[in-house]
N, C-alpha and C positions, 0 to 999 in steps of 0.2 A: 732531632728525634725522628726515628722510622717511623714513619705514619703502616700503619698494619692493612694487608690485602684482604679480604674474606672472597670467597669463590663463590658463581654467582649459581648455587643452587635453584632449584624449582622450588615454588613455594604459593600458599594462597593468597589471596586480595586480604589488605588490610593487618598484616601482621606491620609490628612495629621496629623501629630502629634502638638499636641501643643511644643511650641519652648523651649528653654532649658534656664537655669538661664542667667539673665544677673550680673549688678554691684549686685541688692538686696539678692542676694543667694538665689534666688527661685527656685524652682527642676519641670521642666515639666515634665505632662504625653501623653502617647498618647490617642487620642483622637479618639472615632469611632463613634462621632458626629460634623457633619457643624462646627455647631453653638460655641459648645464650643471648637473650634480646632480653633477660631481667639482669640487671646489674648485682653486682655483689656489694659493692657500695653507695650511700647516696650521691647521684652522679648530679645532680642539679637540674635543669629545666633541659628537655630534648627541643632543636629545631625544630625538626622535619621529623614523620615517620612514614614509612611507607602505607598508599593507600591503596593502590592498583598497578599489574604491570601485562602488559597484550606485546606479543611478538606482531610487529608490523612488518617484518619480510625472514624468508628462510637463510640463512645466513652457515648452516650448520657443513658446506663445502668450502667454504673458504676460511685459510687457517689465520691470515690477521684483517679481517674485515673494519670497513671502516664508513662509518652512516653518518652525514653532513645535513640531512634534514630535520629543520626545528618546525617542532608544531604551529601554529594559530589558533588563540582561543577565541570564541564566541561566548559571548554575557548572553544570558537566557532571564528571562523572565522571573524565572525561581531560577534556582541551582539545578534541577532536574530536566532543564531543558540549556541548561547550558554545552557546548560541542567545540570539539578539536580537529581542526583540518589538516594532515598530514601527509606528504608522498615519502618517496624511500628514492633507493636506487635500481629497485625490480621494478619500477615501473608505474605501478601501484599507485593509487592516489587515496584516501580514506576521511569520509566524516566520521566521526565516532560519540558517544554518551560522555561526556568527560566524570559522569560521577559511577559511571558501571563497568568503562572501556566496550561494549558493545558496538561492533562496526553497523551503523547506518545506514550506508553505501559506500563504494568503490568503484572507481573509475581506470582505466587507465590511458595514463597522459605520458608516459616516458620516464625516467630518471628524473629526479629532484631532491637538490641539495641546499636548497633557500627556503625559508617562512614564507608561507603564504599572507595575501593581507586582505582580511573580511569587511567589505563595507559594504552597508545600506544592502544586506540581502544576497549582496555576489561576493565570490570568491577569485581572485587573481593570485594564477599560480605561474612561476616563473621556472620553466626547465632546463636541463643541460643541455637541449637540441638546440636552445635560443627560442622556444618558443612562449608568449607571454598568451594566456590562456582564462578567460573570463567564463566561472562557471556561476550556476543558482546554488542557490541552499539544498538542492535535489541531486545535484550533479551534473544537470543536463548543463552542455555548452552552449554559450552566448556567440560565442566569437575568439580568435584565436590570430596573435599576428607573430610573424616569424620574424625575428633579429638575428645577429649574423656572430652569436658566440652564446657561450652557457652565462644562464643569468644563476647567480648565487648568491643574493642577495633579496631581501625585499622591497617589494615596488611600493611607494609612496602615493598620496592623493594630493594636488595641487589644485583647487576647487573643481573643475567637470575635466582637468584630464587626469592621465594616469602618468606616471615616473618611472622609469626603470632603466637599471644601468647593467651591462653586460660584460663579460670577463677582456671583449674586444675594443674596451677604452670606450664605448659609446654608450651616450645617451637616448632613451628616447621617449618624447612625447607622445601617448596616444588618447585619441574620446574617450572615457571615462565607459560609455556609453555604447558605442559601433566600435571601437577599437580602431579608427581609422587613425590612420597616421598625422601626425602635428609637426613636428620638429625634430632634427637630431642634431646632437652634436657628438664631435668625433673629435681625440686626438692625435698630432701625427706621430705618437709613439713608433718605435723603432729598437724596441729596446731588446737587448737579445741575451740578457739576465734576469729574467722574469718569475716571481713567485705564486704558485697559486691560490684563485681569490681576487677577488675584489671589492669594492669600498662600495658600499649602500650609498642612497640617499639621505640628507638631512635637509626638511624645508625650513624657511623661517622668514615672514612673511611675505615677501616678491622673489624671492632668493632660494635658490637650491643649491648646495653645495655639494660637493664631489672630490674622490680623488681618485687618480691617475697612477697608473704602470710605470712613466718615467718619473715618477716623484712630483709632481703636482699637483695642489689643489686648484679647484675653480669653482667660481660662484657665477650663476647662470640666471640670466631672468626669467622665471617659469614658465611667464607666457610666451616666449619668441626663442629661448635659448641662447640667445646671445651671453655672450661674456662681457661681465661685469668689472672681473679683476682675475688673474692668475698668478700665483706663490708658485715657486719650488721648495720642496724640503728634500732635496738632493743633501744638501748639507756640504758640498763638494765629493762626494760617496761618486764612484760611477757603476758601482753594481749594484743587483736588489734592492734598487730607493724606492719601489712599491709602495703608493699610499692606498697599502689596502681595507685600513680601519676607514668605518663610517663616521664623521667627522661628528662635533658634537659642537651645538652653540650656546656658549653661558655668557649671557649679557651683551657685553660689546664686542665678544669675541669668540673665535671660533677653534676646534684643538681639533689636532690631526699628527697620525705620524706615518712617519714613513722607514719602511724597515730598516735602512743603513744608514738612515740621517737624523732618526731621531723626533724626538715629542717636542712640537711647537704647538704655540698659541699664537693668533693672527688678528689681526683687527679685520672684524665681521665686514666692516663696509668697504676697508680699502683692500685689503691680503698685505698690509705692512705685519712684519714676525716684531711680537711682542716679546717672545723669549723664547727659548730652544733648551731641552736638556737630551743630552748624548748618549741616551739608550737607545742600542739596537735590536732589531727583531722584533717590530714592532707589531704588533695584535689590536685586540676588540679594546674599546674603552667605554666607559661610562659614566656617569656625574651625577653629584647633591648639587645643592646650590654653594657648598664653598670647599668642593672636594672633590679629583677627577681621579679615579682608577683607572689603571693601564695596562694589559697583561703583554708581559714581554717575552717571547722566546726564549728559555736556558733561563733566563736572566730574573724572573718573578709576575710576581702582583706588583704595581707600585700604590700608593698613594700620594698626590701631592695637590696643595693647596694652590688657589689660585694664580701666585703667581711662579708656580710651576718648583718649587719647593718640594722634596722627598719626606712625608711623614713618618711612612714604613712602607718597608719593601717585607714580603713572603716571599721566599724562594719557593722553585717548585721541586726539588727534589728528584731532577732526573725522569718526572713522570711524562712528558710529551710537551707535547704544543696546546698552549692553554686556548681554551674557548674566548669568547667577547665575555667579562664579566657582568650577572646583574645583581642591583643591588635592591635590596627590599629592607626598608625598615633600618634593625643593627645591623643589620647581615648582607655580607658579600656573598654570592654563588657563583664557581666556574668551576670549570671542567679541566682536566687533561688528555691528552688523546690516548694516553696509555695508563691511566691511572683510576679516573673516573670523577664525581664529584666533590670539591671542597664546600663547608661553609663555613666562612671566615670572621671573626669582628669586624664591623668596617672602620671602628674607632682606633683600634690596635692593628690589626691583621694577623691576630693569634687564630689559629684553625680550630673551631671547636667542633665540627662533623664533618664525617667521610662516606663517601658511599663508592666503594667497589663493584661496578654490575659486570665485569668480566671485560677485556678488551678495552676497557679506557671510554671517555668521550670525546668526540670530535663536535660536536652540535650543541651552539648555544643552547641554554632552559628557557623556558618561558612562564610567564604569570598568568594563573588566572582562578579568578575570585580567590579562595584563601590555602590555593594549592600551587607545585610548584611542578612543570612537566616537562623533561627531558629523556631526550631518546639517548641508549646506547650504540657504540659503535657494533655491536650484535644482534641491532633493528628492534630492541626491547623499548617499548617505550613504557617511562615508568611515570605513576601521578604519585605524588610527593608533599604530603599535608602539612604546610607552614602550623606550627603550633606557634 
């Protein structure tokens, strides 16, 4: 079935989405008119409906633009003190009201295309120049340490230091605190097939896992950096074996893939491969406790079960390069870079809402309190109310 476009009109805060399938298998979209945002038939229960949307950068010269930064939310006391920390690629850095979109303050810190991550009062932001950048809840800067490639991803907290891994295969430890340096690790990639991105951190309790531009994972001791164990998921592939998804740990093991070799499961203590399935183009993933989504290249959503088992696959229909999927509740959410948002069953992976905000999305969503926030590739960022 063609899932339907709608163009991404101007429109006020708080208007809602058309509703989502009911018994007939019809697939809602969101709506940024009245009129057609009341259904003609009983459509069943809506997901999401829109709640607010703030242009976070001018985007209106450039004819396929394309925005890689995801929000951070902050829990507030009430909901009216709860805030969203966001950069762009103009530079721009932005606190904001998450329940009014009113900008706060603005700073500027350079280009960013990674989540910021808010702890205990500060804000650490990682940019394309390589620089990892500790602000206050005010915006004033703390401290600021330069690495030697674009971080696009978000930095971790491993008790008083801080984590963060860069597009140039490296690690790095810093104080939590002064930002002074601790540890790096580095690996002697050489690879001269390389795709853009790369793999987060994942902690789990002495342990930091990682992967790697030649198709490796590694598991690092927090405090010294040392290597613990090192996997390939090359698969015998010798091009684009990028493990640039953020690895994820379910129980005694650990999932990773890598673009031309493929979704493995690993045993967390040693990196012995528990099992391997042979999808390429490999993307974001994320887990329940006995189910791990996988979004692939060309190729889908997957679903499969522990031991690495296809429940259901979603194709994506030609719409781009899928976002890291999240899941909340029944519901699957990811994006496409040319399409925009899906939400999907997580038990089936039948699509029961769409939201076309013009240009597609490139930028995981993020959660917070009973909403859901994602930016478009048109610097739109929209709040999005889980019903």
């Amino acid at each position: 079935m063609k899932l339907p476009r709608l163009q991404n009109w101007l429109l006020p805060a708080c208007l809602g989405l058309s509703a989502c399938i009911g018994g007939s298998g019809r697939v809602s979209k969101v709506s940024h008119d009245v009129e057609s945002a009341v259904p003609h038939q009983d459509p069943g229960t809506a997901v999401l409906s829109l709640f607010w949307r703030s242009e976070v950068a001018d985007v209106s010269g450039d004819s396929s633009p394309q925005e890689f930064a995801s929000p951070a939310f902050r829990l507030g006391a009430s909901a009216h003190e709860d805030q969203l920390f966001v950069g762009s690629h103009d530079g721009w850095f932005y606190a904001m009201d998450a329940v009014t979109s009113k900008i706060q303050w603005k700073v500027k810190l350079g280009s960013v295309s990674s989540r910021p991550l808010v702890h205990r009062g500060r804000i650490y932001v990682g940019t394309d120049d390589g620089f990892v950048i500790c602000l206050d809840t005010l915006g004033d800067e703390q401290w600021r340490y330069a690495t030697r490639a674009p971080i696009l991803s978000q930095p971790i907290i491993a008790g008083d230091a801080l984590l963060v891994a860069n597009e140039g295969d490296q690690v790095y430890s810093l104080d939590l605190e002064s930002g002074k340096f601790r540890w790096l690790y580095k690996t002697d990639s050489d690879e001269e097939f390389t795709l853009r991105g790369h793999s987060g951190l994942v902690l789990d309790g002495d342990f930091v896992y990682a992967g790697f531009a030649d198709g490796s994972v590694v598991a690092l001791r927090s405090a010294t950096g040392s290597v613990a164990w090192l996997s390939s998921l090359r698969g015998g592939k010798d091009r684009f074996v990028d493990v640039d998804t953020t690895p994820v740990v379910l129980g005694d093991m650990v999932v990773a893939a890598s673009s031309a070799g493929g979704l493995y499961a690993l045993n967390k203590e040693t990196g012995r491969i528990l099992w391997n399935r042979d999808v390429s183009g490999g993307g974001g993933l994320v887990a329940s406790e006995d189910m791990i989504y996988f979004a692939a290249a060309e190729l889908g959503i997957y679903a499969l079960d522990l031991d690495g088992n296809v429940r259901w696959r979603q194709g994506l229909r030609g719409g781009g390069e899928p976002t890291e999927p999240l899941l909340h509740g029944d519901y699957l959410f990811y994006g496409l870079s040319e399409d925009g948002l899906f939400v999907a069953n997580a038990a089936s992976g039948e699509v029961v809402q769409y939201f076309d905000p013009g240009f597609g999305i490139s930028s995981p969503a993020s959660l917070g309190r009973d909403r859901l926030f994602v930016m478009s590739n048109s610097a739109i960022l929209y709040a999005l109310s889980i019903n």
